[in-house]
C-alpha positions, 0 to 999 in steps of 0.5 A: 175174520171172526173165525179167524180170531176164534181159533187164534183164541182156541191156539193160546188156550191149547199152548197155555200147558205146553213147553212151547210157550215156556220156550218162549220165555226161556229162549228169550232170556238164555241170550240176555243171560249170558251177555250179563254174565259176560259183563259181570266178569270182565267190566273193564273190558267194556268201559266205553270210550268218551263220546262212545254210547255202551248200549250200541255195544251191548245191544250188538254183542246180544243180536250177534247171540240171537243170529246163531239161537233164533233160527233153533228157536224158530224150528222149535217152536213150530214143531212143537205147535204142531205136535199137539195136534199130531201127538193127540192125533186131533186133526180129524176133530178140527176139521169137523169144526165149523171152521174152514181149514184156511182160518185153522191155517192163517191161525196158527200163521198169527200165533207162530208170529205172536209167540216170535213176537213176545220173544223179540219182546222179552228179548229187548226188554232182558237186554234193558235191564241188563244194561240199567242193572249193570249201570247201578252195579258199575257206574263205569260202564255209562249205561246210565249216562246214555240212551239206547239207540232205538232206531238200530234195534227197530232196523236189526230185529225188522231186518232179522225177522225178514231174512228168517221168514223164509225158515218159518215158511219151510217148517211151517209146512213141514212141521203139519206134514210131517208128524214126527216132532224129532225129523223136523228138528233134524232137518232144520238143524241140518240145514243150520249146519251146513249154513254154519259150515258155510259161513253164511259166505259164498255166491250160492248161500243167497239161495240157502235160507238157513244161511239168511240169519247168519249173513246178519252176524256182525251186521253193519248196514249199509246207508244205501238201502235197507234191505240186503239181497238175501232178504229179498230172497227171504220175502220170495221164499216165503211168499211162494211157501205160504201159497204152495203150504196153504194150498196144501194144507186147505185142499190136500192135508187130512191129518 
């Protein structure tokens, strides 16, 4: 475990000076951003109705922008983590260390889902101040009169980073196979593609990961059961794709 922590520490120090880590921050600002601006225009669009709590609207119109951002910034981000070590060509250094490949492995596992982390994080609190801003700014708007439902922000960002597993697997793998930064982007924005031709609709785009994010536009969710069926799949994909990566990374991967 120690080990573990030990190079999880040396990933930070290594994404202090990198664009990763300012993605990080920027990503999770762009949404927020633009659902101020929205409002800031055309306020009474979104006077809400009496008994109606306007951070239900806000807090919807915001993960309807992350459905279609995040899965961009997920291959971003993981392609970039990697692309230090490629582009320095410093794997044989790392794997001189007296550290096993499998803590390198679980290590970089822990810090892709920090810097996701930081992002949901920054996200909500973004959205936060958008709505308290808005509030001083038009009381109209009620955003100081109500409170924020915190039960369907913990179920929509849980829900969405389960259906998103499955694409961190597929370019955590790909991203320490393949060193080109410009192909993995090109793979994952292929398989965005074809999901938003798709409209995430459709018998066979349960199998299709890339479609898992979009199926969470307009998200209603249903009181029977907490997870969808293509969540389900999502956790199967991740769970087989974090095996097969870690037995290859450990046992065949040389840099």
């Amino acid at each position: 475990m120690s080990k573990i922590t030990a190079a999880f520490s040396a990933e930070i120090i290594k994404s202090k000076n990198t664009f990763a880590l300012w993605l990080t921050f920027i990503g999770a600002a762009i949404i927020p951003l633009m659902v101020f601006i929205t409002y800031a225009y055309n306020w009474q669009m979104f006077i809400p109705k009496v008994g109606e709590n306007p951070w239900v609207e806000i807090f919807a119109r915001s993960f309807n922008g992350i459905t279609l951002f995040t899965p961009l910034f997920i291959i971003l981000i993981i392609g970039l983590l990697f692309n230090i070590e490629h582009r320095a060509n410093a794997w044989k250094h790392i794997f001189v260390l007296p550290i096993s490949k499998s803590s390198v492995f679980l290590s970089k596992y822990l810090f892709v889902f920090f810097l996701i982390g930081i992002y949901y994080l920054l996200f909500v609190l973004l959205t936060l101040v958008n709505g308290y801003l808005l509030g001083v700014i038009k009381a109209q708007l009620g955003f100081l009169n109500s409170a924020p439902d915190w039960n369907q922000i913990v179920s929509f960002l849980t829900k969405f980073f389960i259906g998103a597993l499955a694409i961190i697997a597929i370019h955590f793998w790909t991203s320490f196979r393949i060193k080109n930064l410009i192909a993995n982007l090109g793979i994952g924005l292929a398989g965005i593609a074809f999901a938003i031709l798709l409209n995430g609709k459709g018998g066979l785009t349960i199998f299709l990961p890339y479609s898992f994010p979009i199926k969470m536009l307009n998200y209603i969710p249903n009181p029977n059961w907490f997870l969808e069926d293509y969540h389900i799949v999502s956790l199967c994909y991740f769970v087989l794709l974090f095996c097969l990566s870690y037995w290859d990374f450990t046992k065949r991967f040389k840099g």
